[in-house]
C-alpha positions as MATLAB code, in Angstrom:
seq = 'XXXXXXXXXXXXXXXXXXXXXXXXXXXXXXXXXXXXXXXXXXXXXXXXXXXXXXXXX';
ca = [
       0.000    0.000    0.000;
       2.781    2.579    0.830;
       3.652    2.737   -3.138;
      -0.030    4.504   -3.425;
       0.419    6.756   -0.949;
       2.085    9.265   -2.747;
       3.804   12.542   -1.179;
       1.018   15.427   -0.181;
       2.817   17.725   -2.787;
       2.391   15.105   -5.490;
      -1.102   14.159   -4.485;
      -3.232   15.273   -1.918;
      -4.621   12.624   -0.468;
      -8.036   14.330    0.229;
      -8.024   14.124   -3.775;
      -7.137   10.616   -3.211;
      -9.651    9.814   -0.879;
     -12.582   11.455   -3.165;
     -11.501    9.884   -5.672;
     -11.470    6.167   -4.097;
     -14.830    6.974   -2.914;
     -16.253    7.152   -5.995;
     -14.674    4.077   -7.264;
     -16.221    2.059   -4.626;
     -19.519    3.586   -5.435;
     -18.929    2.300   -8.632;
     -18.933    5.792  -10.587;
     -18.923    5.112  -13.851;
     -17.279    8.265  -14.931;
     -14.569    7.578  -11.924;
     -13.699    4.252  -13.131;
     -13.862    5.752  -16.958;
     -11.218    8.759  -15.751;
      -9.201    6.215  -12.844;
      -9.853    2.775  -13.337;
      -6.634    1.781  -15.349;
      -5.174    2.296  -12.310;
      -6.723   -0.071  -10.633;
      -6.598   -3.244  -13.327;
      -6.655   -6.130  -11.433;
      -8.102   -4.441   -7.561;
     -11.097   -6.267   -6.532;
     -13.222   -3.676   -4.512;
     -12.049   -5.087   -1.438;
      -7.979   -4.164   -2.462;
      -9.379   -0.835   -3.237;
     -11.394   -0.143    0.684;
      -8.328   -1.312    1.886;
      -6.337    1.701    0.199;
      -8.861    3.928    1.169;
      -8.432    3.108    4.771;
      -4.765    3.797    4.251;
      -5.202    6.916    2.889;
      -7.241    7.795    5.812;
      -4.905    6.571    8.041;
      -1.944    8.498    6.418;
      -4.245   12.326    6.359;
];
């Protein structure tokens, strides 16, 4: 997980966090815009990162 936590200054991870939101809401135009990204995640990989995230803000 710590290879997707990028640096704040790269990434803010409030951006990060919206934007794993969506995905596990299963926004279409998230997954359209992000989801290459994410080839392979099942949903569970990807709550998992979101709990990082929040962990590391």
């Amino acid at each position: 997980m710590e290879r997707w936590l990028p640096k704040a200054d790269s990434h803010p991870l409030a951006k990060r966090e919206a934007d794993l939101t969506l995905l596990l809401a299963k926004n279409g135009e998230a997954w359209e815009k992000y989801g290459q990204f994410y080839e392979g995640w099942t949903l569970e990989e990807v709550a998992e990162l979101l709990e990082a995230v929040r962990a590391a803000s």
